[in-house]
C-alpha positions as CSV (number, residue, x, y, z in Angstrom):
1,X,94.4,155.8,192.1
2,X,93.6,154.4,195.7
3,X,90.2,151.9,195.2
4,X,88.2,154.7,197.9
5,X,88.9,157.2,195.2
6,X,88.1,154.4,192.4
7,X,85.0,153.6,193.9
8,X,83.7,157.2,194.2
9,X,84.8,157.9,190.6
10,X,82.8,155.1,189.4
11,X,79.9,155.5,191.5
12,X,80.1,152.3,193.8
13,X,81.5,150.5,196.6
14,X,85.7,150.1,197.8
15,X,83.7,146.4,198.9
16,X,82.3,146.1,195.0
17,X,85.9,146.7,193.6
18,X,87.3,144.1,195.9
19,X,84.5,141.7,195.2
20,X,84.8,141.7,191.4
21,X,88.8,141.1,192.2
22,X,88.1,138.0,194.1
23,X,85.7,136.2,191.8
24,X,88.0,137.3,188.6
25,X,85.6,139.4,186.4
26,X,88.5,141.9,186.6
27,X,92.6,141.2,186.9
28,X,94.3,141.3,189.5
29,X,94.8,145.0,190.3
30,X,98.8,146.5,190.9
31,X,99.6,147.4,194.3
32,X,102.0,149.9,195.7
33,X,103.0,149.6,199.0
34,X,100.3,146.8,199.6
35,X,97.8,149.4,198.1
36,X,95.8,149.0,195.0
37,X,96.6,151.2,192.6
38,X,93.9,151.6,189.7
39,X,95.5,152.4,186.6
40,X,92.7,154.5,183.8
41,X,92.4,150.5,181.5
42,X,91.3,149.3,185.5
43,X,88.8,152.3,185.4
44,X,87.9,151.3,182.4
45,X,87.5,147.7,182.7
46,X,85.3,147.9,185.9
47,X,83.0,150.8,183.9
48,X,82.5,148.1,181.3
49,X,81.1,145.8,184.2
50,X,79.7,148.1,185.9
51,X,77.6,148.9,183.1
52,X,76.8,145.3,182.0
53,X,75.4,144.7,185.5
54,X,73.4,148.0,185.4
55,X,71.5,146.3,182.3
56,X,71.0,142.9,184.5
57,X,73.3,141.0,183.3
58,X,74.4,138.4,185.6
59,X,78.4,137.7,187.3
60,X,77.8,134.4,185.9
61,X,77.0,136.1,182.4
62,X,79.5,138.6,182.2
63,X,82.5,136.2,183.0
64,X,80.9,134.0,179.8
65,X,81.3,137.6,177.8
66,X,84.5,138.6,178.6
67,X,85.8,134.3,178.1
68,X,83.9,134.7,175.1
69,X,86.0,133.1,171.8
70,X,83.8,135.2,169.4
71,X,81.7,138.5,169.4
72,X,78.8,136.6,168.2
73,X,79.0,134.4,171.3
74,X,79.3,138.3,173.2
75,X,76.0,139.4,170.8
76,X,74.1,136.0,172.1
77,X,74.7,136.9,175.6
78,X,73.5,140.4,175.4
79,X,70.6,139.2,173.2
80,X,69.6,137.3,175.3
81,X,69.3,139.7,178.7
82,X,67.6,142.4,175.8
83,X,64.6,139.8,175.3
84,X,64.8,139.4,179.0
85,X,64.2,143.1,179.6
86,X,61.5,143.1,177.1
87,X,59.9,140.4,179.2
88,X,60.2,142.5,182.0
89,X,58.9,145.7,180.4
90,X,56.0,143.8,178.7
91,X,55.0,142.4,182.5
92,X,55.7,145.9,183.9
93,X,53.3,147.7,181.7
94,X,50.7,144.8,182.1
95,X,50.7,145.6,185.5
96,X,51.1,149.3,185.1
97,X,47.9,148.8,183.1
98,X,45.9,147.0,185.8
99,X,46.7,149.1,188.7
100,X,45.7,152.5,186.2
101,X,42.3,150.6,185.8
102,X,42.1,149.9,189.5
103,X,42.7,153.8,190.2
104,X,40.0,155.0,187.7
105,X,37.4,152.3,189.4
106,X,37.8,152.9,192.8
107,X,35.7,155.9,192.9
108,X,32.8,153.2,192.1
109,X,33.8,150.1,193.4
110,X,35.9,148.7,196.6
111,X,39.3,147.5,196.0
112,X,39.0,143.5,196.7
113,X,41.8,141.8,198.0
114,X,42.0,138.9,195.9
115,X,41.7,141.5,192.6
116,X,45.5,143.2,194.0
117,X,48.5,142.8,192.0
């Protein structure tokens, strides 16, 4: 498969595919006639990345995963960006929070400046 019809199967860029070549999160894909030619494991590779970087974790983080000598060290990694999330989420709501108290006040009181997320 050609890496524009690779990219629109998997829902990202020909420039993506190419990038993730370069730095070596993925091997070196075959070429035909100078062409890359994704085979379904490249597919299947890139979805794996694809998906780690959809959950945040880092190019950094996900060449540590895939070097990784043990799944544990792969279940540390992904640990990790899950309590990362959580951090996220927990701020998120925080401020979800303040800006639903904000809306139910401002019938009574102006919005101040300095009192904006």
């Amino acid at each position: 498969m050609k890496i524009n019809e690779a990219a629109k199967q998997l829902r990202t860029s020909a420039w993506t595919l190419r990038y993730y070549e370069q730095i070596g999160i993925m091997a070196p894909i075959a070429r035909v006639s100078g062409m890359r030619d994704y085979s379904d494991a490249d597919l299947a590779q890139i979805k794996g990345i694809l998906d780690l970087r959809d959950c945040g974790v880092t190019i950094e983080e996900i060449k540590q995963f895939q070097v990784a000598e043990s799944s544990e060290e792969q279940r540390e990694i992904l640990t990790d960006q899950a309590a990362e999330l959580r951090d996220q989420i927990d701020h998120l709501q925080e401020s979800l929070e303040r800006l639903e108290t904000k809306i139910t006040d401002l019938p009574t009181q102006k919005l101040q400046a300095s009192a904006a997320c």
